[in-house]
C-alpha angles and dihedrals in degrees: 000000000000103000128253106284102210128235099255092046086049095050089048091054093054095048086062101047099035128072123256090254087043094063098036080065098042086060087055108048089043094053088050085058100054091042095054084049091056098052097047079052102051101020098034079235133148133190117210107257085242105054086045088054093046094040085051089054098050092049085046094048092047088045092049082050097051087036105046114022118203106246105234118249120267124246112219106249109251111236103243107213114222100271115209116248119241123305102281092018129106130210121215113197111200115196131166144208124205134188113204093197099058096024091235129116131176126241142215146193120184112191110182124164122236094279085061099247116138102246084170157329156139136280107174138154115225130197131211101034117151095196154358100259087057082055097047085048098054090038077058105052085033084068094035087046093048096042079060097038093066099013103256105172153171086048133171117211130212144182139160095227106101083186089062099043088050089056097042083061091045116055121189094023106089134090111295086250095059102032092087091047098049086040086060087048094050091047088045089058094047082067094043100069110213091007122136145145129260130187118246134179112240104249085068080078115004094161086071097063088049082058096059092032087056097042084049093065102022093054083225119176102191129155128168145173111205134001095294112189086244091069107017094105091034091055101031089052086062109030114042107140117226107207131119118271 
């Protein structure tokens, strides 16, 4: 005859072989058992089999609730077109590539013009970059430093770095490596009147990304003011807007 297994030694096994939500169920079933017990005991009271089982069900299924929330479903993001800045104003969209292994990542800058047409920009490889967020910096000042350059304001900016938009609104509390980047940001806004940076995802403007993708592995060094001959079909191929006009 196999000998007695202890209560303790029982309830150990079934934590092992049972699920997490198994034996949540078997506690409480056992502890509405034993409450049950000690109520027929003290109140020479008794609850129906069925209403025990029912009642150990409902306070199951609102422990599981509390326990266990249910994650709420999540919406499909809507892809938000590239919409076109004020009459007389210009939009500069900064995006940046990086690659960890050799430490390089391509860089670009998008200016159009509130008909949507590229009146400039940047497509440029860089060297010696420890992480996306340093890319997405310096593609950042290169579009504050070449709305300067050839006095394009009033400009809009945009990236889709939340990091960097963040930084750009909060001046002297960034890493020692990117302070001086975001401080030449913050002095290059201070020349641009109204200018500012908003956060964006990429497919507003995914042709930009292409740009620094391709500068990356093309080791391009490309700058430009205005739509020259010598860019107008390599440009237009890759950013061409789609909004409603």
């Amino acid at each position: 005859m196999a000998a007695p297994v202890s209560s303790l030694l029982w309830l150990v096994s079934c934590s092992e072989s049972l699920s997490k939500v198994g034996f949540a169920f078997l506690l409480l079933a056992l502890w509405s058992v034993w409450k049950e017990h000690n109520k027929r005991v003290w109140t020479h009271k008794f609850t129906p089999m069925e209403s025990l089982v029912a009642l150990t069900r409902s306070q199951y299924h609102l422990f599981f609730s509390t326990q266990f929330p249910a994650s709420p479903p999540r919406m499909p993001r809507v892809r938000q077109p590239w919409q076109p800045p004020p009459l007389g104003w210009l939009k500069a969209y900064a995006d940046g590539a990086f690659d960890k292994a050799s430490n390089a990542g391509g860089m670009s800058v998008v200016i159009r013009d509130h008909c949507g047409d590229v009146v400039g920009g940047i497509c440029m490889q860089i060297l010696h970059v420890g992480s996306p967020e340093m890319v997405e910096a310096l593609a950042s000042r290169a579009a504050c430093e070449l709305a300067i350059n050839f006095s394009s304001s009033p400009i809009v900016f945009e990236v889709n770095s939340l990091l960097v938009v963040q930084a750009t609104k909060a001046i002297g509390a960034n890493t020692p490596t990117l302070g001086r980047i975001y401080e030449d940001i913050y002095a290059c806004l201070q020349e641009l009147s109204g200018s500012s940076f908003s956060h964006v995802y990429r497919d507003s403007n995914f042709e930009a990304h292409k740009l620094a993708k391709l500068a990356l592995g093309l080791n391009l060094q490309l700058s430009w003011n205005g739509m020259a001959l010598l860019f107008r079909s390599f440009v237009s191929n890759l950013c061409t807007p789609q909004f409603d006009r």
